[in-house]
KOLROTI-789356 format. One record per residue: z, x, y of N, C-alpha, C in turn; residue number from 1; chain. Coordinates in steps of 0.1 Angstrom, whole numbers. Layout:
<pts>
@n_w:Z; n_u:X; n_v:Y; ca_w:Z; ca_u:X; ca_v:Y; c_w:Z; c_u:X; c_v:Y; i:NUM; ch:A
...
</pts>
This chain:
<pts>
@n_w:807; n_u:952; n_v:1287; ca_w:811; ca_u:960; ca_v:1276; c_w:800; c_u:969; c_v:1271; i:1; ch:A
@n_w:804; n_u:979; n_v:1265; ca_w:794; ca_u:988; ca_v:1259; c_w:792; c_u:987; c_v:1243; i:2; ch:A
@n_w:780; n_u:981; n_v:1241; ca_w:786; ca_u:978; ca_v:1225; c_w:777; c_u:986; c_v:1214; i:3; ch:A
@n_w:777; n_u:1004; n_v:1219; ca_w:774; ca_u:1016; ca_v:1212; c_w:790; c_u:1021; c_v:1211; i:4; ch:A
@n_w:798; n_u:1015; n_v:1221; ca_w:813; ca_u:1023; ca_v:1221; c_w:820; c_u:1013; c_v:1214; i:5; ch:A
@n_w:820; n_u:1002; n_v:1215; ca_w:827; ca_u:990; ca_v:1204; c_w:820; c_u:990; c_v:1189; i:6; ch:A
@n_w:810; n_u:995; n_v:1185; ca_w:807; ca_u:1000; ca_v:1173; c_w:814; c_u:1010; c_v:1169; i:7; ch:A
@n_w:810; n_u:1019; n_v:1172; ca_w:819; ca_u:1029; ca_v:1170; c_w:834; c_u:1030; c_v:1168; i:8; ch:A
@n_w:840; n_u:1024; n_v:1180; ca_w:854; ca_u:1019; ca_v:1172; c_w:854; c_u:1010; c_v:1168; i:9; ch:A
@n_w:850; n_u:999; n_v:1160; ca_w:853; ca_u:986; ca_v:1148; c_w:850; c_u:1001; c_v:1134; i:10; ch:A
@n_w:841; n_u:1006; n_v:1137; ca_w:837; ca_u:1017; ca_v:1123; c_w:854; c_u:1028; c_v:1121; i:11; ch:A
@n_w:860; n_u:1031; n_v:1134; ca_w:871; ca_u:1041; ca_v:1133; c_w:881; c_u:1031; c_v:1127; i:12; ch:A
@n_w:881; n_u:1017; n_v:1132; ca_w:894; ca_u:1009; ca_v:1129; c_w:890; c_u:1003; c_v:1112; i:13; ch:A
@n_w:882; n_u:1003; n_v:1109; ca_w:877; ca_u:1002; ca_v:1095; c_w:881; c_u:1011; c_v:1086; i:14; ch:A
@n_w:876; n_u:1027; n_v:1088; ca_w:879; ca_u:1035; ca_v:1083; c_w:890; c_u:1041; c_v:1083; i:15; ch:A
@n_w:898; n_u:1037; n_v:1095; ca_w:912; ca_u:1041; ca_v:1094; c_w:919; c_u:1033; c_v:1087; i:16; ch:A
@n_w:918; n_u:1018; n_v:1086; ca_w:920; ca_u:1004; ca_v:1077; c_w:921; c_u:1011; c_v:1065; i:17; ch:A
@n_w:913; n_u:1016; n_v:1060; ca_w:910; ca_u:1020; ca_v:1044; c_w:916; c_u:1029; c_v:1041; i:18; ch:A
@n_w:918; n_u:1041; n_v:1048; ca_w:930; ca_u:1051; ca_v:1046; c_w:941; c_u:1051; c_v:1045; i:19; ch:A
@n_w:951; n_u:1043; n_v:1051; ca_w:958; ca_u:1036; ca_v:1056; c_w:961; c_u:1031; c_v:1042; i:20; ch:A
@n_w:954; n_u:1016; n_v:1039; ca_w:956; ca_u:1011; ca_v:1025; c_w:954; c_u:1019; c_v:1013; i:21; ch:A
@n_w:948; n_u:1030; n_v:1016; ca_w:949; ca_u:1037; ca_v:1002; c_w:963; c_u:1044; c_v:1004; i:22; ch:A
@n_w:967; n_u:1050; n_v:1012; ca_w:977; ca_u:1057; ca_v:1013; c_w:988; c_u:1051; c_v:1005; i:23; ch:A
@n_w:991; n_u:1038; n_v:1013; ca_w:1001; ca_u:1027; ca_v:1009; c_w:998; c_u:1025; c_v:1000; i:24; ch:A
@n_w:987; n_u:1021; n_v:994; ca_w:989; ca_u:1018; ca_v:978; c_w:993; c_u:1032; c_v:968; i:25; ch:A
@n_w:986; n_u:1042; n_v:975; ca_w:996; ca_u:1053; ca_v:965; c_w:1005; c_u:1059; c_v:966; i:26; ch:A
@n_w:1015; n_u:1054; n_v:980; ca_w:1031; ca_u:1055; ca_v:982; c_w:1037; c_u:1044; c_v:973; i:27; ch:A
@n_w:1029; n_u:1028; n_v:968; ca_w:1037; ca_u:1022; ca_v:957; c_w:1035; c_u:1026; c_v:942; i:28; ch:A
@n_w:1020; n_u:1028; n_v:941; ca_w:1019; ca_u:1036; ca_v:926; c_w:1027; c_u:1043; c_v:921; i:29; ch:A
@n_w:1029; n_u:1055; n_v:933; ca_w:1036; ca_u:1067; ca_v:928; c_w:1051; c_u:1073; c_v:932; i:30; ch:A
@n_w:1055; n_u:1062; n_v:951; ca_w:1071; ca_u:1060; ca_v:947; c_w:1065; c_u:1072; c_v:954; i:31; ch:A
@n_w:1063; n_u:1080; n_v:964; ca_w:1057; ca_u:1089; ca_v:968; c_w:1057; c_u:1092; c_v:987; i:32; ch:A
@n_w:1070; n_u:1093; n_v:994; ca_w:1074; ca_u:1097; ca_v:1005; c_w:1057; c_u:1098; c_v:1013; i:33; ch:A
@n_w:1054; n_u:1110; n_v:1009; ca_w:1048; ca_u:1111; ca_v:1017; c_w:1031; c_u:1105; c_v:1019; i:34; ch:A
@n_w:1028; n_u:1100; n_v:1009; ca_w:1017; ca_u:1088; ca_v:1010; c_w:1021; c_u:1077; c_v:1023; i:35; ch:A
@n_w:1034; n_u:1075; n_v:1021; ca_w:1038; ca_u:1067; ca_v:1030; c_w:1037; c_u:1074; c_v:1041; i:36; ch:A
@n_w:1040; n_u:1082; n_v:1051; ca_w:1036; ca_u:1089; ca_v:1059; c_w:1021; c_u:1090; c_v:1063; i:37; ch:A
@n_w:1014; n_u:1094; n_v:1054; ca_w:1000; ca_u:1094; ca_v:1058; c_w:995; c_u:1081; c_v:1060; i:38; ch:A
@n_w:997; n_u:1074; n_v:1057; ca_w:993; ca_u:1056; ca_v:1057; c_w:997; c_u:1053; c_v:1076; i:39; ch:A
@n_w:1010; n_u:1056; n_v:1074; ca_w:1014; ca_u:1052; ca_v:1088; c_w:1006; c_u:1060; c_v:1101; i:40; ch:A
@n_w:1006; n_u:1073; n_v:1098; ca_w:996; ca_u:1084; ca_v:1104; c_w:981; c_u:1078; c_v:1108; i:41; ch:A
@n_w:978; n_u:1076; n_v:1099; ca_w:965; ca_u:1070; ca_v:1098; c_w:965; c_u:1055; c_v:1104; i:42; ch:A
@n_w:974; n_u:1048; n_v:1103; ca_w:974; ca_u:1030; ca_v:1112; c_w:977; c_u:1038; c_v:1126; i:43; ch:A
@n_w:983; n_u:1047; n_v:1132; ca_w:985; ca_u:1050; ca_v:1143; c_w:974; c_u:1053; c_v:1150; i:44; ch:A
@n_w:965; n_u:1064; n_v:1144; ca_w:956; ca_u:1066; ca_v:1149; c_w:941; c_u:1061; c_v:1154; i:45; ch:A
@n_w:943; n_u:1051; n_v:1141; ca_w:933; ca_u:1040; ca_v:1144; c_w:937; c_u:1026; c_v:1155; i:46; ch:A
@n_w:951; n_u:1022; n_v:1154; ca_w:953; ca_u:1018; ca_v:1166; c_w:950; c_u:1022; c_v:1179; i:47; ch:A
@n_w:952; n_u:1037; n_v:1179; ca_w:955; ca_u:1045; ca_v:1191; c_w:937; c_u:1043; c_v:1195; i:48; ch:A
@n_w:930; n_u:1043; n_v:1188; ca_w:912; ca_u:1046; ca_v:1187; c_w:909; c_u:1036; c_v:1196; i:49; ch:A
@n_w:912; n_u:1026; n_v:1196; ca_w:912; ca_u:1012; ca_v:1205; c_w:918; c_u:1007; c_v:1214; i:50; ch:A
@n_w:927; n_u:1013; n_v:1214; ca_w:941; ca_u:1008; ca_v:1223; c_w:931; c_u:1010; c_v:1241; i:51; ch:A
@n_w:922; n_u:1023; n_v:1238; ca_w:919; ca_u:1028; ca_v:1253; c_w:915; c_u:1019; c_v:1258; i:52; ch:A
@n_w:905; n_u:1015; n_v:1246; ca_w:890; ca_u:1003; ca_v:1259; c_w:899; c_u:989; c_v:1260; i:53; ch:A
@n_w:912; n_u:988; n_v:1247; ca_w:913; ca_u:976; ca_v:1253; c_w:920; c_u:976; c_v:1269; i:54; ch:A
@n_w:930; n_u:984; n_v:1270; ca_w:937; ca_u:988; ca_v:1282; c_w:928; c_u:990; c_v:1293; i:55; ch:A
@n_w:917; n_u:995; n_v:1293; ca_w:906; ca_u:998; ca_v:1302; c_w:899; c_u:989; c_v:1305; i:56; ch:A
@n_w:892; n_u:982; n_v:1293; ca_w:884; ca_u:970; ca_v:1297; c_w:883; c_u:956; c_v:1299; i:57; ch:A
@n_w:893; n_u:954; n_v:1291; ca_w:906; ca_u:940; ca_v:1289; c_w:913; c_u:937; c_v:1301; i:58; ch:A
@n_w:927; n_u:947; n_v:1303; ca_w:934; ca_u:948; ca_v:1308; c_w:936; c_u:951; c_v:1324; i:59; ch:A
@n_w:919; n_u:963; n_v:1324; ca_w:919; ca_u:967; ca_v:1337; c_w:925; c_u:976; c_v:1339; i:60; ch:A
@n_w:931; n_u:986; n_v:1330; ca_w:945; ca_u:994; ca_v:1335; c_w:933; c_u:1006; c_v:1342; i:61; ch:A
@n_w:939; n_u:1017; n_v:1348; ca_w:935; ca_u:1028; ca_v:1354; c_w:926; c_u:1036; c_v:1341; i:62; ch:A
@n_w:916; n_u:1044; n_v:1342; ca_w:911; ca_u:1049; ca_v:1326; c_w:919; c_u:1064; c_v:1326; i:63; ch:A
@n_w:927; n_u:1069; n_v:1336; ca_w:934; ca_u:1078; ca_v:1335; c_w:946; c_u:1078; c_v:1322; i:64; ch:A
@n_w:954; n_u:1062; n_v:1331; ca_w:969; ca_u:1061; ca_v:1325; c_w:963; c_u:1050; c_v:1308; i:65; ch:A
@n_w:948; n_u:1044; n_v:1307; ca_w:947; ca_u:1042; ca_v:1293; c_w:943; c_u:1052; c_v:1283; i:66; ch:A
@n_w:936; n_u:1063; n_v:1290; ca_w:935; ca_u:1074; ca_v:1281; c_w:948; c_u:1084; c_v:1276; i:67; ch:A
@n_w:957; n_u:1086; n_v:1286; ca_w:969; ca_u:1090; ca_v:1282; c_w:972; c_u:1085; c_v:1269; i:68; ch:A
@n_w:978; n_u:1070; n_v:1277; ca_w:983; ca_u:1065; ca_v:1262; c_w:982; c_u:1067; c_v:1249; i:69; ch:A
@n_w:965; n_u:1064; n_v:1250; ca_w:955; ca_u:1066; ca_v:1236; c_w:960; c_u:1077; c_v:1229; i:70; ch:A
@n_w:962; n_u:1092; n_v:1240; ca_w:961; ca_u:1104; ca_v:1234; c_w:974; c_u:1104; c_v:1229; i:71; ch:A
@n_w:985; n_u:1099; n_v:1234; ca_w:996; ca_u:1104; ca_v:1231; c_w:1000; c_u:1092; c_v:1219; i:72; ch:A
@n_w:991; n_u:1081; n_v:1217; ca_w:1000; ca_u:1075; ca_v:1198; c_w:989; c_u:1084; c_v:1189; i:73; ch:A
@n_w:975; n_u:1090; n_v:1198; ca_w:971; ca_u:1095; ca_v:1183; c_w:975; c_u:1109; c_v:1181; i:74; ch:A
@n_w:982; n_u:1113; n_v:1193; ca_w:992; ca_u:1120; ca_v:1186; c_w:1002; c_u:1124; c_v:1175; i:75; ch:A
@n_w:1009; n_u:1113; n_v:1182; ca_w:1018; ca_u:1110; ca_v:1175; c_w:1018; c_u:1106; c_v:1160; i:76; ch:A
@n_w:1002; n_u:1100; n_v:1157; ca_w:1000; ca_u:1100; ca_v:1145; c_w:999; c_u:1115; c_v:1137; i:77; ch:A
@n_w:987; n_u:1122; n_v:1145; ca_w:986; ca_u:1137; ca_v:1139; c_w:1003; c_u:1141; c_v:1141; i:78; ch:A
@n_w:1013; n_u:1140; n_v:1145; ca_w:1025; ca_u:1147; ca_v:1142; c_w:1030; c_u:1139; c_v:1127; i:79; ch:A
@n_w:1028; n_u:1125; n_v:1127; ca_w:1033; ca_u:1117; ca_v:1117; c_w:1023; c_u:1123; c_v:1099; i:80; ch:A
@n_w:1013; n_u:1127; n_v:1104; ca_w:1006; ca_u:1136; ca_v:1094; c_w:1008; c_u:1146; c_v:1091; i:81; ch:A
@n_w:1012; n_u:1156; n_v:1097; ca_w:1014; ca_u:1169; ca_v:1100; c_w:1032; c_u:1167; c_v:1094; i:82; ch:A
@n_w:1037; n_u:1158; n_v:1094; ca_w:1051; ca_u:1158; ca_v:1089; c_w:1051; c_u:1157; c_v:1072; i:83; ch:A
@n_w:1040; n_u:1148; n_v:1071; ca_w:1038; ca_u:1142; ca_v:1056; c_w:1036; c_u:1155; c_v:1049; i:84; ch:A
@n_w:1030; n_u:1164; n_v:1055; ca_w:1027; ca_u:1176; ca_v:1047; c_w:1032; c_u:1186; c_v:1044; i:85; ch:A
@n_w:1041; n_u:1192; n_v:1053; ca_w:1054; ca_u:1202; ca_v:1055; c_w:1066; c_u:1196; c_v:1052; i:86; ch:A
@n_w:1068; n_u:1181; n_v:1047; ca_w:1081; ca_u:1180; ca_v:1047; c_w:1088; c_u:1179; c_v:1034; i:87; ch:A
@n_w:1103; n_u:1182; n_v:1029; ca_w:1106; ca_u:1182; ca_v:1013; c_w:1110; c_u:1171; c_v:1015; i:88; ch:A
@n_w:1101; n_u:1162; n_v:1006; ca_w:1107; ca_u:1151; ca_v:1000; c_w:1117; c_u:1148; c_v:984; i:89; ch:A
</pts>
């Protein structure tokens, strides 16, 4: 294992952690659609941050078809972000 790349992501899955719970706490404070959105955005992305090496290094998958993946939930977060912002709630 590389453990300058596993630093680095425990610090992204932390920092995404904390985003995340802030979000959600100020989607209950405030009863507020799109906090909720960003919360979820933000657990995606931080999952997505890790998902590679575990697929890669865990699992053995191909680093082609684990990087895919990776790219396309932290996509999918940046769209789940990108919704929170443009959308009428």
């Amino acid at each position: 294992m590389h453990v300058g790349l596993i630093i680095a992501k425990v610090v992204v899955i932390i920092l995404g952690g904390l985003i995340a719970a802030q979000g959600y706490r100020g989607y209950r404070r405030n009863n507020r659609a799109e906090l909720l959105y960003v919360a979820c955005g933000f657990t995606l992305i931080s999952i997505g941050s890790i998902l590679e090496g575990v697929l890669y290094d865990i699992m053995n998958w191909p680093l082609f078809t684990a990087g895919m993946i990776q790219s396309i939930i932290v996509a999918f977060g940046l769209l789940v972000i990108l919704y929170s912002l443009f959308a009428q709630f």
